[in-house]
KEFIDO-6224 format. One record per residue (C-alpha): x, z, y. Coordinates in steps of 0.05 Angstrom, whole numbers, plus 5000, padded with zeros to 4 digits. Example, Ala and Ser with C-alpha at 12.3 -4.5 7.8 and 13.67 -1.06 7.14 Angstrom:
BEGIN
> X|Z|Y
> 5246|5156|4910 $
> 5273|5143|4979 $
//
This chain:
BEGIN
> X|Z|Y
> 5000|5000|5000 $
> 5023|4981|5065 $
> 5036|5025|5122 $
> 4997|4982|5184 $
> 5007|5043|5241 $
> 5056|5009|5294 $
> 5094|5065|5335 $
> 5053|5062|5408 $
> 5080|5013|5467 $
> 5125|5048|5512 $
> 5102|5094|5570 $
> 5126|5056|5639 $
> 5118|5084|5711 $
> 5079|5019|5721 $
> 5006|5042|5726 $
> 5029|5102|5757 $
> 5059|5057|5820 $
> 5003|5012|5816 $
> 4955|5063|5831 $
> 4996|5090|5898 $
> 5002|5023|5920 $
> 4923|5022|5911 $
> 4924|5085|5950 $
> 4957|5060|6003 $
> 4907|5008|6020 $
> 4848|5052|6023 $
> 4834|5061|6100 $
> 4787|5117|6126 $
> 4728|5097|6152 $
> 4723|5110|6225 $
> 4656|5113|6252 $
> 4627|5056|6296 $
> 4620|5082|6377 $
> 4565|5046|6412 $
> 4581|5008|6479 $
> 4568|5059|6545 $
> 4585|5036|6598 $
> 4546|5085|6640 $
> 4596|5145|6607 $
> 4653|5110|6630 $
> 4628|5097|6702 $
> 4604|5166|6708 $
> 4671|5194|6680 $
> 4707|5160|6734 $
> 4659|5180|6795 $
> 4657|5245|6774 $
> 4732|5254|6755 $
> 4733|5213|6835 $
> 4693|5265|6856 $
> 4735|5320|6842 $
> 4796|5293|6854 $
> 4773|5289|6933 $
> 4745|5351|6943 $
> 4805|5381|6912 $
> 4840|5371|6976 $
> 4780|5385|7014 $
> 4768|5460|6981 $
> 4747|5497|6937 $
> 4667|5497|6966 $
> 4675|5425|6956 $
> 4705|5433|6889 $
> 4646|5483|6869 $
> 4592|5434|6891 $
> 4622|5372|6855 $
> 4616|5418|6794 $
> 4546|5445|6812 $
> 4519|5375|6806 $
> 4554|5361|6743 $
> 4526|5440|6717 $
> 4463|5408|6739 $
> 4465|5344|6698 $
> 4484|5380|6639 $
> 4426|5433|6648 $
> 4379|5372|6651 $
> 4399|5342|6593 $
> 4442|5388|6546 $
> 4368|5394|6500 $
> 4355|5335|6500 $
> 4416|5305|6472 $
> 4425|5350|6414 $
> 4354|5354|6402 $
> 4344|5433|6417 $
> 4270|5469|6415 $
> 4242|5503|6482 $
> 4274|5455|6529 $
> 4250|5487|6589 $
> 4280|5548|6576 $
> 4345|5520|6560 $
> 4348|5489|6616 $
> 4334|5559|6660 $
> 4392|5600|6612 $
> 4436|5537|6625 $
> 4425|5537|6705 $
> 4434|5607|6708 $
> 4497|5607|6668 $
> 4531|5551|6712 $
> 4508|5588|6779 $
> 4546|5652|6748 $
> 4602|5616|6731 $
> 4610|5578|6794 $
> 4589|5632|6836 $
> 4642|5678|6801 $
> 4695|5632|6817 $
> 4690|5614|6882 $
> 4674|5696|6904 $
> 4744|5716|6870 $
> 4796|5693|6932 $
> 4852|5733|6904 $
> 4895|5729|6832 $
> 4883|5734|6782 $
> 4833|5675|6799 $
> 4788|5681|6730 $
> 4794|5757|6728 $
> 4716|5761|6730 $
> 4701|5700|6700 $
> 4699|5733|6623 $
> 4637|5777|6656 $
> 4599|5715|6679 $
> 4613|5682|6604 $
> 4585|5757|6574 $
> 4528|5758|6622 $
> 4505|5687|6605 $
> 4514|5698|6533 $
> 4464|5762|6547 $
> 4417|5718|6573 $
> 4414|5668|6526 $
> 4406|5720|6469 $
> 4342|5746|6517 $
> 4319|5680|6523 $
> 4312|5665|6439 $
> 4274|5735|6439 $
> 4224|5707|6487 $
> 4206|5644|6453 $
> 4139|5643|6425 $
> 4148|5591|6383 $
> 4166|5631|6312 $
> 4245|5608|6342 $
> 4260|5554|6289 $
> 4333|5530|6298 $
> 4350|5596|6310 $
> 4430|5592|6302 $
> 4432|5527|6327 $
> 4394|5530|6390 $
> 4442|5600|6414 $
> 4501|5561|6388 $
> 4489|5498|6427 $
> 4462|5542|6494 $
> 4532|5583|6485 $
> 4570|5511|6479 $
> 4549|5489|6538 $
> 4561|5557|6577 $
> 4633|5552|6556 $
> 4645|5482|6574 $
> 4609|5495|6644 $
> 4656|5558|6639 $
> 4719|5516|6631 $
> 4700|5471|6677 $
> 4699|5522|6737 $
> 4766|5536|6737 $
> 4777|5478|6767 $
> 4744|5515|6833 $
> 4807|5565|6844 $
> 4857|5516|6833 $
> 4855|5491|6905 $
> 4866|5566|6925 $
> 4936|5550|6896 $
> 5003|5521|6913 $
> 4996|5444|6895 $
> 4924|5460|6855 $
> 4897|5400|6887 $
> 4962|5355|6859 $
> 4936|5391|6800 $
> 4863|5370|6793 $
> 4886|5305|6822 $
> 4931|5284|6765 $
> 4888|5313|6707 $
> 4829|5280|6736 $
> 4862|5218|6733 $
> 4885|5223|6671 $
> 4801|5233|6641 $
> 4784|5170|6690 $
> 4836|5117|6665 $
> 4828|5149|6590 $
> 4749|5134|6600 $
> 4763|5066|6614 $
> 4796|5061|6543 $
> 4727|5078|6513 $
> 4712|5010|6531 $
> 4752|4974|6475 $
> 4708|5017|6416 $
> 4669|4965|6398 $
> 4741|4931|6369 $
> 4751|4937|6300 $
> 4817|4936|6302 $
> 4826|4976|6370 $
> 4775|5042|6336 $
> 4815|5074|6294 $
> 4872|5078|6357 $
> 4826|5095|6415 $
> 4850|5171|6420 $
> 4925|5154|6415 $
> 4911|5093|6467 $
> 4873|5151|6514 $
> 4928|5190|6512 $
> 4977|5141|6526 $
> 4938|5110|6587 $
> 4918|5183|6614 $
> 4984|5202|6610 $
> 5021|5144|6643 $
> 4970|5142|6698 $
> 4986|5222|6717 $
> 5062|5207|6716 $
> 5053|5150|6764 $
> 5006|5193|6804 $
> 5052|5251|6802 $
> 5117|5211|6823 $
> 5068|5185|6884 $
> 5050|5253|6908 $
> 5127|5265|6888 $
> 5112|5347|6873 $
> 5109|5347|6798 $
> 5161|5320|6750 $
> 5147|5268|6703 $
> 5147|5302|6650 $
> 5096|5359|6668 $
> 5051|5299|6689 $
> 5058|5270|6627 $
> 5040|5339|6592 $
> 4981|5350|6633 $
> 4958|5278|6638 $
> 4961|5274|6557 $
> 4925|5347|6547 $
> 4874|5325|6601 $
> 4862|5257|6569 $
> 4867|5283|6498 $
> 4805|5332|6514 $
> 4763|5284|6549 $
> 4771|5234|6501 $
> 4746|5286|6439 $
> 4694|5304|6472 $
> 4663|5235|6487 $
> 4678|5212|6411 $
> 4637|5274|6386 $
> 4574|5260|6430 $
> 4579|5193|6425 $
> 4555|5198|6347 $
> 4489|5228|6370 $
> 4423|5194|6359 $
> 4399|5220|6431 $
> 4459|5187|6461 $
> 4423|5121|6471 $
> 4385|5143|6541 $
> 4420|5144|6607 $
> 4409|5220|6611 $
> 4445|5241|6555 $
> 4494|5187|6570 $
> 4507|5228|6643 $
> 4512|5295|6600 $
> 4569|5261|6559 $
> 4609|5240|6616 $
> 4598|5307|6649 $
> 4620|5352|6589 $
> 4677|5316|6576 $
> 4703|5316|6648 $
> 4687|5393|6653 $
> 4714|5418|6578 $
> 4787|5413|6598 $
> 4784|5460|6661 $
> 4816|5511|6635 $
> 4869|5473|6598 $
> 4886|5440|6664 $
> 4878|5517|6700 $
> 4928|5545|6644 $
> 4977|5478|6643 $
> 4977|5475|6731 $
> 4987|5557|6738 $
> 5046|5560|6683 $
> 5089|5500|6703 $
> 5069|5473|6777 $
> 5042|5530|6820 $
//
């Protein structure tokens, strides 16, 4: 009787380095972002905005930021979808008048000493404000979480107000708002195939050569603290835009103006920290 087993064909490395090169060619899918214009033109008036009452004051500075609190109050529930409208709207308002109010009152540094009290104090409110609701408060965590979001970015945002308090804060605000204008513009090339999946490293890159050449203008801040802030600035602004953007709300003009205001106001107090460590 014949022995018809055949020793096994040799083990190679082959299908092993076929399947990484497979790997390689598998590309994360990065999710489409719809065409808005209106963002980016409302990104670059506000950031406009700002950047000319900078040099003005900071009661300018506060009312620029007033009317973008205001936007956001107006549309912050409707974007995301959130129950009681109305009354986020009222813990919203009342939130961004704290906030704003806070920092323009504190004329002395520490600039933001009082600022965590206005935070607390809106966060109070908004806790009062989901015990009030008559409506058996479905969405519970998510309506206080979204409410407290908004605070914070409104927060953030008015630190920008006590910058032009300090030495070169306006040079500041100036170069970071910049920076979010010209990284807005960016936005524009999302509906590229080839351009989506290198939108936040093209924002950074534009925001952060457009605050170098503004900083070597105004000739106070070296290139390379421009090009720090500028990037940070940029960075923020853009992140913030890209996670709205995916929204289903995000298709009206009003929660398109609640997108461009968020993301200009998140990175106040990245530009606050960034300006008070290294430039003033």
């Amino acid at each position: 009787m014949s022995d018809d087993t055949s020793d096994p064909p040799p083990r190679t490395r082959a299908p092993a380095r076929a399947g990484a090169a497979a790997s390689w060619l598998v590309t994360v899918p990065v999710p489409e972002i719809p065409s808005q214009p209106l963002v980016t033109v409302a990104v670059v008036a506000l950031a406009g905005l700002l950047t000319i009452t900078a040099f003005a004051g900071p009661v300018l500075v506060a009312l620029a930021l007033a009317l973008a609190a205001g936007v956001i109050s107006w549309g912050w529930s409707g974007l995301l979808g959130l129950p009681s409208p109305r009354g986020t709207t009222f813990v919203l308002a009342v939130g961004s008048a704290a906030a704003i109010g806070t920092a323009l009152a504190t004329r002395d540094d520490p600039f933001l000493a009082w600022m965590p009290a206005a935070l607390a104090g809106s966060m109070i409110v908004a806790f009062i404000h989901q015990l009030a609701r008559r409506d058996g408060r479905p969405r519970l965590v998510e309506s206080v979480a979204s409410i407290i979001t908004a605070i914070a970015i409104v927060v953030s945002g008015s630190s920008l107000v006590v910058l032009p308090r300090t030495l070169h804060g306006a040079t500041v605000v100036a170069l970071a708002c910049t920076a979010v204008a010209v990284s807005a513009l960016t936005d524009l090339v999302g509906g590229s195939r080839r351009l989506r999946a290198w939108l936040l490293p093209l924002a950074l890159l534009a925001g952060g050569a457009a605050a170098i050449v503004v900083g070597y203008q105004l000739g106070v801040v070296s290139w390379g603290v421009s090009a720090l802030l500028g990037l940070l600035a940029a960075g923020v602004s853009h992140a913030v835009r890209r996670v709205l953007a995916i929204l289903p709300a995000i298709s009206s003009a009003r929660s398109q103006l609640v997108s461009a205001c968020a993301s200009v106001l998140t990175g106040g107090v990245v530009v606050y920290v960034v300006g008070r460590l290294l430039i003033t």
